[in-house]
C-alpha positions in Angstrom: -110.1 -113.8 152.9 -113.5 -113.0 151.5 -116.0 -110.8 152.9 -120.0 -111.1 153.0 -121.8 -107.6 151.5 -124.7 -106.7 153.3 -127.9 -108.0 152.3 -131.8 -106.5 152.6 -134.5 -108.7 151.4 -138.5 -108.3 151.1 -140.9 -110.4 149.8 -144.9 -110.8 147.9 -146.6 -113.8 147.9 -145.4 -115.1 144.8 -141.5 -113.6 144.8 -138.6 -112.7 147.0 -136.4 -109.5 146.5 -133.4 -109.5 147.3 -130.4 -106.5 147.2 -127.1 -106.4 147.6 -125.7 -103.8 148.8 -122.1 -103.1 147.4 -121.1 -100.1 145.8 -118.9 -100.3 142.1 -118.6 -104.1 142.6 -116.6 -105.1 140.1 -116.4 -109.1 138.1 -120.2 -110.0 139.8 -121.4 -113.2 139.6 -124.5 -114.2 140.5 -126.4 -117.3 140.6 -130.0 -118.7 141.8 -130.7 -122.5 141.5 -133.9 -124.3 141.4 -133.3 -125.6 144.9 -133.1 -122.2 146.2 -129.0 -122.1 146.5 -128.2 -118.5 145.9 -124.3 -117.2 144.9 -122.4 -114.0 144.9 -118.9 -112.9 144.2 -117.4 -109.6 143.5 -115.0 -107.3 144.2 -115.2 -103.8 145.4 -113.2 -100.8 146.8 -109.7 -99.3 146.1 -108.2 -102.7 147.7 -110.3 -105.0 145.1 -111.7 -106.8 148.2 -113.3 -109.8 147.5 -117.0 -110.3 148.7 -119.1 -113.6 148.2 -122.0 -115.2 149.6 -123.6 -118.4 149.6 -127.5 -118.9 151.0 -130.3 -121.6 151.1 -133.3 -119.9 150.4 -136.3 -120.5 152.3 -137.5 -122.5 149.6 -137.5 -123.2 145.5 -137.0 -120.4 143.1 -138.2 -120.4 139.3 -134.6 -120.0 137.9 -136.4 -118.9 134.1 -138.3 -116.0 135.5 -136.4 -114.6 138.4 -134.1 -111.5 136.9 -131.2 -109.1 138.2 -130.2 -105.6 137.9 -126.8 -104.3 138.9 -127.1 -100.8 139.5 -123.6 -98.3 140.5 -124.3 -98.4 144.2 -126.3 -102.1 144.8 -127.3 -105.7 143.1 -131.3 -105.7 142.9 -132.4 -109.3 142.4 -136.1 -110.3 141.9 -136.4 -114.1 142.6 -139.8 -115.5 141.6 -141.0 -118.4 143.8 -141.1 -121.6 142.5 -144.9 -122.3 144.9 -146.5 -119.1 145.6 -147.1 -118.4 149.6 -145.3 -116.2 152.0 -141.9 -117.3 153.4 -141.8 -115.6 156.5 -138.3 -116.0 157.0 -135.2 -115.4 154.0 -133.4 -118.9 155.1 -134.1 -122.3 155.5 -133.5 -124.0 158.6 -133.7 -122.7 162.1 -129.7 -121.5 162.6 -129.4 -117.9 163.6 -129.9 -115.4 161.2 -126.1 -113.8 159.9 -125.7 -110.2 160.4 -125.6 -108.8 157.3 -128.9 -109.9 156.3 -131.9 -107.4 157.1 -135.5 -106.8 156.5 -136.0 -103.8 153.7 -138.8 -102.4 155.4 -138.7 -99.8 152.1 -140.5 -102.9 149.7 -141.6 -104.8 152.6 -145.8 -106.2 152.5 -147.9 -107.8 154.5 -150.1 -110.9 153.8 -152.9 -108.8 154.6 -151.6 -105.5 152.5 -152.7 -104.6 149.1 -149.1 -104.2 148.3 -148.3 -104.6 144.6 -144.9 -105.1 142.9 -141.8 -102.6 144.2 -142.2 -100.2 141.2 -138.9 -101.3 139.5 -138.7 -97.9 137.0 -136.5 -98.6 134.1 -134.8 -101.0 135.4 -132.2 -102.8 132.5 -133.4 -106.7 134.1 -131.0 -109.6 132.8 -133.0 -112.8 133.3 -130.6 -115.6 135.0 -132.0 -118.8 133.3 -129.6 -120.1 130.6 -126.5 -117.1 131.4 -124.1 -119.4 133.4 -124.2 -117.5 136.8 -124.1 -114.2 134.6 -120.5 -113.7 134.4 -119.7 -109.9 134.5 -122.9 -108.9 134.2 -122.5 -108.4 130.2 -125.3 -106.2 128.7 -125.9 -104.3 131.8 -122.9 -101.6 131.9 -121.4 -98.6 129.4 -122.6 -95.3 129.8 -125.7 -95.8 127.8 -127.2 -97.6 130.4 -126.4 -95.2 133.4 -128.6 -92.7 131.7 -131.2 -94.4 130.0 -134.0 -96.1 131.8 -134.6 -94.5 134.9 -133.6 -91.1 133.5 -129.7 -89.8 133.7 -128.6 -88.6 137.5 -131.2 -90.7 139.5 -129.6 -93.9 138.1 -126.2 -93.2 138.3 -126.8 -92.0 141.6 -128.0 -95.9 142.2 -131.6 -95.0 142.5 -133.3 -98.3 142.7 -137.1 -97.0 141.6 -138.0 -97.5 145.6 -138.1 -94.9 147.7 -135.4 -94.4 150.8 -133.4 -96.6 149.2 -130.7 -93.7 149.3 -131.7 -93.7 152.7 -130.8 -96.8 153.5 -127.2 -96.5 151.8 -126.5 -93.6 154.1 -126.8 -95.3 157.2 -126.5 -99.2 157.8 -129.3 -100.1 160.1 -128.5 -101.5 163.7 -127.2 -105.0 163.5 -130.2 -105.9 165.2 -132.9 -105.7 163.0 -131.6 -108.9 161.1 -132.8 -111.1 164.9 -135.7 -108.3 165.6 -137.4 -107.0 162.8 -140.5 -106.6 164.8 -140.3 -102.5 164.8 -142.7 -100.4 166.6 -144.0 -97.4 165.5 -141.4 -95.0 167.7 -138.7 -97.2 166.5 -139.8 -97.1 162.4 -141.4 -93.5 162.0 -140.7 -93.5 157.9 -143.8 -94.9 157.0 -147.1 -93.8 159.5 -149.4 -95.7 157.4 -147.5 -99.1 158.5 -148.7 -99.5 161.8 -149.3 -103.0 162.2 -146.0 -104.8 160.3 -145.9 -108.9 160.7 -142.7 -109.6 161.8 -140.6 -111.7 159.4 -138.6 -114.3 160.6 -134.7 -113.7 158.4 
């Protein structure tokens, strides 16, 4: 029986990022279609457990331009909207949100921020368009590519050119936050400066 990895998503007004979170995954395929159907499948872990996962986005994605990164400890996928404006919520439809899918309050922006692009480093980005789901991720493995880009140690340590992303890989975050992102200040300390954060719907 399959498994669902865990999932934190973020978004600007004009794209959607999305990572997931599954250390060494092994045989990943991933796939975004214009009507926003997005597809996983991997394996990971001593057992070769099989993950997969299957969502509606929100809305349309521009298959050409959204791209992917598989780093050594998550998947980093930036999906570029199809219509730019601000989702509010990952999923279309008004079903409860699964529990594996969070907010990534790391590259999350308000409508009302000046927040750029998450600062993406070296990434090695694969564009999906035209790679049939991206079958085992060709190009983006070896050696070579664990120390080039993002510099040796901090990508093979799965650095994903956001800060606290380690962070987040240490601890999963209360199951919670997926039906209440709404965070007040006490409750989400790591960034002071954030003090008024719209709560999106996942």
């Amino acid at each position: 029986m399959s498994r669902h990895p865990e999932v934190k998503w973020a978004e600007r007004l004009d794209k959607v990022y999305l990572t997931i979170q599954l250390p060494d995954a092994k045989d990943a395929n991933v796939d975004v279609q214009p009507d926003g159907t997005f597809t996983f499948s991997g394996s990971a872990g001593s057992a070769n457990n099989k993950y997969e996962l299957e969502l509606t986005l929100h809305d349309k994605i521009n298959k050409e331009e959204s791209k992917i990164n598989k780093g050594m400890r998550s998947i980093f996928c930036v999906l570029v909207k199809e219509e730019p404006c601000w989702w509010k919520k990952l999923l279309r439809g008004d079903g409860k949100t699964p529990h594996y899918i969070k907010v990534d309050w790391d590259k999350w922006a308000d409508e009302d921020e000046e927040g750029g692009d998450v600062d993406v480093g070296g990434m090695d980005f694969s564009g999906m368009g035209g790679m049939g789901g991206m079958g085992g991720m060709g190009g983006m493995g070896g050696m070579a590519n664990m120390m080039g880009g993002m510099g040796g140690m901090a990508n093979m340590m799965g650095g994903m050119g956001a800060e606290g992303m380690d962070d987040d890989l240490e601890g999963s975050e209360d199951e919670e936050e997926a039906e209440k992102p709404q965070l007040d200040e006490a409750e989400n300390p790591k960034d002071e400066g954030a003090k008024t954060q719209t709560a999106p719907s996942t």
